[in-house]
N, C-alpha and C positions, 0 to 999 in steps of 0.2 A: 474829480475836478481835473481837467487839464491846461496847461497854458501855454499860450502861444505869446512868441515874441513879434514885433512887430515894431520897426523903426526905435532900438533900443528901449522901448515898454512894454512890460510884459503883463499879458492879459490871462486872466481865469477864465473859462469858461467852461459850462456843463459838460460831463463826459455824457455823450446821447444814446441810446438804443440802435440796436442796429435797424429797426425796422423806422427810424426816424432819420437815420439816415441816407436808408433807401426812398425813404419819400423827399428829405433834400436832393437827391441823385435825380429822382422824375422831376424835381420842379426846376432842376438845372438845367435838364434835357429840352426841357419844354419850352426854354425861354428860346432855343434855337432851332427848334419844329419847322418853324418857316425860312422862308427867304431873309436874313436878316436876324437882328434881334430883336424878342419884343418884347422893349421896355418896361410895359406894365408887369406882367410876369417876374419880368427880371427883381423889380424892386420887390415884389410881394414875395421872390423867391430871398432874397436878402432881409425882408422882415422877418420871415418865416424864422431865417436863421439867427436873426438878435433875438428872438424867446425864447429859441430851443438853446443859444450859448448861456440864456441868464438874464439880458442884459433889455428885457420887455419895459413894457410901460408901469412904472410906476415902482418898480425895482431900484436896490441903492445902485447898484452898476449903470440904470441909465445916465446917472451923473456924468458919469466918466467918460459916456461916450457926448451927452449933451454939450462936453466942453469944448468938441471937433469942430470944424466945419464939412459940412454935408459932404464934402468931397472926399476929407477925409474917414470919415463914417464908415462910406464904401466901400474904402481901402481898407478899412480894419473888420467888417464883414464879409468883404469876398476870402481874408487871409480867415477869418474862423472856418467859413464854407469849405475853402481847400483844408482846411485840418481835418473835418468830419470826412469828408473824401476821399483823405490820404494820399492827397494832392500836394501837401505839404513841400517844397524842395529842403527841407534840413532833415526834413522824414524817410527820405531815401537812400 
């Protein structure tokens, strides 16, 4: 398990495989293939990553995040995303 902070709360999430992470890496990649970003990609690349941190449908964790607004969701899924990445800025 590892946890990421995040606007002083701090979240659990899955410690993931490395080869799950490499497939988070293509689906990040892919959102920026074209001219742009594409959206759709982008979001399915941020679902991808609410299962693989834990935090899926029907999970006690969705709670926690079902209490956000969408907006903020995002922001606490992009900061899981840069953890598995090592994108982290407290990680460097």
């Amino acid at each position: 398990m590892l946890t990421v902070k995040i606007d002083k709360v701090t979240w659990e999430i899955n410690d993931i495989t490395f080869a799950e992470k490499r497939k988070l890496h293509m689906l990040n990649s892919v959102c920026f293939a074209s001219d742009g970003l594409d959206q759709e990609k982008y979001y399915e690349m941020l679902e991808e990553t609410r299962k693989l941190a834990g935090y899926g449908e029907g999970t006690e964790k969705e709670t926690k995040l079902s209490e956000l607004t969408m907006v903020k969701v995002d922001t606490v899924l992009q900061n899981f995303l840069m953890e598995y990445l090592g994108l982290n800025k407290s990680k460097k």
